[in-house]
C-alpha positions as CSV (number, residue, x, y, z in Angstrom):
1,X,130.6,108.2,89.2
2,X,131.6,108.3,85.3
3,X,133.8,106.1,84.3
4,X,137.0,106.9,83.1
5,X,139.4,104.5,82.8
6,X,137.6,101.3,82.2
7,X,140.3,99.7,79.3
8,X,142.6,100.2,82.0
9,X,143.8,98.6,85.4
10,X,142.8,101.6,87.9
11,X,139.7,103.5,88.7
12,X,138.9,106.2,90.6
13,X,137.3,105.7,94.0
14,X,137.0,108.3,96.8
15,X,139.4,107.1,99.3
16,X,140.7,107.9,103.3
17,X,143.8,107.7,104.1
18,X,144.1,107.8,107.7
19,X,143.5,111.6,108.5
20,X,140.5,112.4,110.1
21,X,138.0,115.4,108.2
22,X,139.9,114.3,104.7
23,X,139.2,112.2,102.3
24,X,140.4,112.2,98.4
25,X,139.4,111.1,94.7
26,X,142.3,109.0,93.6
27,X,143.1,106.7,91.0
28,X,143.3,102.5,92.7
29,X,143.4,98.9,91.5
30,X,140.2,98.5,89.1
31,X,137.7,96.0,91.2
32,X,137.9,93.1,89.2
33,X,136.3,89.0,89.7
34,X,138.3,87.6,92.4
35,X,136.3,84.1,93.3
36,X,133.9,82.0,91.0
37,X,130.9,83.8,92.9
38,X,131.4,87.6,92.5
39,X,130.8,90.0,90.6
40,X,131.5,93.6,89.0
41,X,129.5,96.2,88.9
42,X,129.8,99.8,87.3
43,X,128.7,102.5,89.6
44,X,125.8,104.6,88.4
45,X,125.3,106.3,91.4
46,X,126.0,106.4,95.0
47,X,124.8,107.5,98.0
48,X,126.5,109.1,101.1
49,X,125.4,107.6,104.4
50,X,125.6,108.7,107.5
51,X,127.6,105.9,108.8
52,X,130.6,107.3,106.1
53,X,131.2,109.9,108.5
54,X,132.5,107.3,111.3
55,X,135.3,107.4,108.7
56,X,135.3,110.4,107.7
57,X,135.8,111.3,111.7
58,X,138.5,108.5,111.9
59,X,136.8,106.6,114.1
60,X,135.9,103.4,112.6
61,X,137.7,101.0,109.7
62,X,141.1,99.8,109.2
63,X,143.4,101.0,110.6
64,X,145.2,99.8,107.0
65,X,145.2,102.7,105.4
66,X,144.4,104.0,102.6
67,X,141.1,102.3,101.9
68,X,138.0,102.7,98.9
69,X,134.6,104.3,101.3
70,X,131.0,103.8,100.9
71,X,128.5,101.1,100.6
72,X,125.4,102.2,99.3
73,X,125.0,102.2,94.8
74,X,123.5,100.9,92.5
75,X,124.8,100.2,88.9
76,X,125.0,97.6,86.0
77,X,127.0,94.3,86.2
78,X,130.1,94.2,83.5
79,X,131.8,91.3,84.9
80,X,130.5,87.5,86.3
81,X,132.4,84.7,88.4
82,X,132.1,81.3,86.4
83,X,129.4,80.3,89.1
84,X,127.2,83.5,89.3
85,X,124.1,81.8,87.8
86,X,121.1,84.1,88.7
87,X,123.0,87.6,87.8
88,X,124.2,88.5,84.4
89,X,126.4,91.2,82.3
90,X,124.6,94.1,81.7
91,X,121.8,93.7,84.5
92,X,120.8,96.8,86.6
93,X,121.3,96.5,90.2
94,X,121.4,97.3,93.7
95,X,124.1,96.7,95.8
96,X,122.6,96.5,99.4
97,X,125.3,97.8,101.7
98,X,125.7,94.6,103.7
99,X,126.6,91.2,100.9
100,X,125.2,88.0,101.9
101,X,129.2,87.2,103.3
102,X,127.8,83.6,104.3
103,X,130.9,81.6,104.1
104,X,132.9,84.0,102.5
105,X,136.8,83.2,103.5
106,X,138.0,86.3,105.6
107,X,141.1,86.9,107.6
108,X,140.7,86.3,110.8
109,X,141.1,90.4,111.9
110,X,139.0,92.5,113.3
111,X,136.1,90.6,112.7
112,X,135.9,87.8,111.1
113,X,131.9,87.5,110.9
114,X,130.8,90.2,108.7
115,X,132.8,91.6,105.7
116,X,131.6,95.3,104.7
117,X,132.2,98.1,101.7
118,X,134.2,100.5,102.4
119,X,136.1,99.4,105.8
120,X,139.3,98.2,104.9
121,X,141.4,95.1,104.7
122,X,140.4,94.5,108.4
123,X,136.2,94.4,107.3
124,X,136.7,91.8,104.6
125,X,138.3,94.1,102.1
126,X,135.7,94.5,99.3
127,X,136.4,97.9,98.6
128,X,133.8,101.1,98.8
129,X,131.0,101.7,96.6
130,X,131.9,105.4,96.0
131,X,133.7,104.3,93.3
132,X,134.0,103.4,89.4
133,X,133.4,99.6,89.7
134,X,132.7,97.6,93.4
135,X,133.5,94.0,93.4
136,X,130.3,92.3,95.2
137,X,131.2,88.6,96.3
138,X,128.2,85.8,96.1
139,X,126.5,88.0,93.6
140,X,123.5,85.7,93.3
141,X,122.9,86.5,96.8
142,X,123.9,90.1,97.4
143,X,122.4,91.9,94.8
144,X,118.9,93.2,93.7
145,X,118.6,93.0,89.7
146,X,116.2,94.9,88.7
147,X,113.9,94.3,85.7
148,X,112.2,96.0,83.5
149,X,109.5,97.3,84.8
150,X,111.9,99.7,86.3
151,X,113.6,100.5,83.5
152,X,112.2,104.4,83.2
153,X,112.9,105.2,87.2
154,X,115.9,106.8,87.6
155,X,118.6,106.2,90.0
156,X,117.8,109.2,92.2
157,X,114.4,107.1,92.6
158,X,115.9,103.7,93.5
159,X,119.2,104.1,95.1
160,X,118.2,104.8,98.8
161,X,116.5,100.8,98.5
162,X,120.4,100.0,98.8
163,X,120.6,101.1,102.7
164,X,118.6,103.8,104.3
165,X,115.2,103.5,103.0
166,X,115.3,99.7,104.1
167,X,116.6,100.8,107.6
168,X,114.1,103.4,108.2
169,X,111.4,100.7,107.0
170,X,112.2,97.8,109.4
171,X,112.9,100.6,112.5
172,X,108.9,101.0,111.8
173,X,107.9,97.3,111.6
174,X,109.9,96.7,114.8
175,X,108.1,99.5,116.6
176,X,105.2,98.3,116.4
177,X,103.6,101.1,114.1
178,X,100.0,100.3,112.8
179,X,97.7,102.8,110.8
180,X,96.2,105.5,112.7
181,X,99.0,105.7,115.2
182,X,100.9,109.3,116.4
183,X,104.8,108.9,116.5
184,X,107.3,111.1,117.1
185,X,110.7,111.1,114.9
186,X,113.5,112.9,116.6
187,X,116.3,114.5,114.2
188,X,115.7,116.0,111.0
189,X,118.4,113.8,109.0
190,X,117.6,111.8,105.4
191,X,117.2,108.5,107.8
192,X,115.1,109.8,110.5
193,X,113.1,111.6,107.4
194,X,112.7,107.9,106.0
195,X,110.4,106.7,108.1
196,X,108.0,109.5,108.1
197,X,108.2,108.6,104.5
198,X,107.2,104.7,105.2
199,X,104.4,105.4,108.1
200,X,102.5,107.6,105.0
201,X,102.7,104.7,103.2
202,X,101.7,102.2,105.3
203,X,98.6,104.1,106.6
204,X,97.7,105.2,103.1
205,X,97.1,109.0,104.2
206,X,98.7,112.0,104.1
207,X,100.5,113.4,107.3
208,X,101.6,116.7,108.6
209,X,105.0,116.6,110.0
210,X,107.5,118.4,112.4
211,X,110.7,117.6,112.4
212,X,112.3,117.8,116.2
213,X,115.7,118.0,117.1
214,X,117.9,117.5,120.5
215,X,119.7,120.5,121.2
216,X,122.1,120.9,124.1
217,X,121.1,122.8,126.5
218,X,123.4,126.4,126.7
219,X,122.2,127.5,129.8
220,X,125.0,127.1,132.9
């Protein structure tokens, strides 16, 4: 998302406010360093994941609305917490969608155990990723700085590492998959595409592939 207002206080950020099958681009409070440990980062790019259309639906988040969507980017740090050591200004990133929230102080809501992008004040209010700037808290732990050896990828290229390419690759560890095995990947979706994507890898080989898909039935 380009950034437009960054000598000022707001951004813009796509945003829900409570009505489900909307969502707009609005102008919001700039993300900016609230503990010692976080950090800013200036969106490049941002993906749309599947799970944004729970909110987009209406039927998961705060119920504290309106609230910043989205949780997987990638982009380069402008701002540090006086204890980020590992992480500095001007570093490319990726901003996994889930920080390390490891005793990060969270109201005791919803739920106090995890705090997420894009949820709401009731999921640890960090704000969405599909946005100018994303405030990521214990930087040194929850993001991926990338060096320079990826400096002539582009962000097309690395983005998905940030949630659904990551996804697809553990569902194929934990199923057991070894090379030379036939599986069978139902729905035709960017994360059931994934890991048809990782298996190739993994068995070093070319494979041929049909997508299949569940429809319901029509017949009485």
């Amino acid at each position: 998302m380009a950034e437009t207002h960054s000598k000022n206080r707001t951004m813009r950020s796509v945003v829900f406010d409570g009505q489900p099958f909307e969502v707009y681009v609005r102008d919001i409070p700039k993300a900016k360093v609230v503990r010692r440990t976080d950090a800013v980062v200036q969106v490049t790019s941002a993906a749309i994941c599947g799970s944004d259309l729970h909110n987009y639906h209406g039927v998961f988040g705060s119920d504290q609305v309106p609230y910043s969507i989205g949780h997987e980017a990638m982009g380069i740090v402008k701002e540090v917490g006086a204890d980020v050591a590992s992480v500095k200004i001007g570093d490319r990133v990726i901003i996994p969608d889930f920080p390390d929230d490891v005793g990060l102080d969270l109201e005791p809501t919803i739920n106090p155990a995890i705090a997420l992008y894009g949820e709401g004040h009731q999921f640890g209010d960090l704000g969405g990723c599909q946005a100018e700037f994303v405030r990521v808290p214990l930087a040194d732990k929850s993001l991926i700085v990338l060096g320079k050896e990826f400096d002539g990828i582009k962000d097309e290229d690395l983005v998905l590492l940030s949630d659904i390419f990551p996804t697809a690759w553990a569902g194929v560890t934990w199923s057991g998959f070894e090379a030379g095995d036939t599986i069978a990947i139902f729905g035709a979706g960017p994360l059931l595409l994934e890991p048809f994507r990782s298996t190739s890898r993994r068995a070093n080989r070319r494979r041929r592939f049909w997508p299949g898909n569940q429809v319901a039935s029509s017949a009485p």
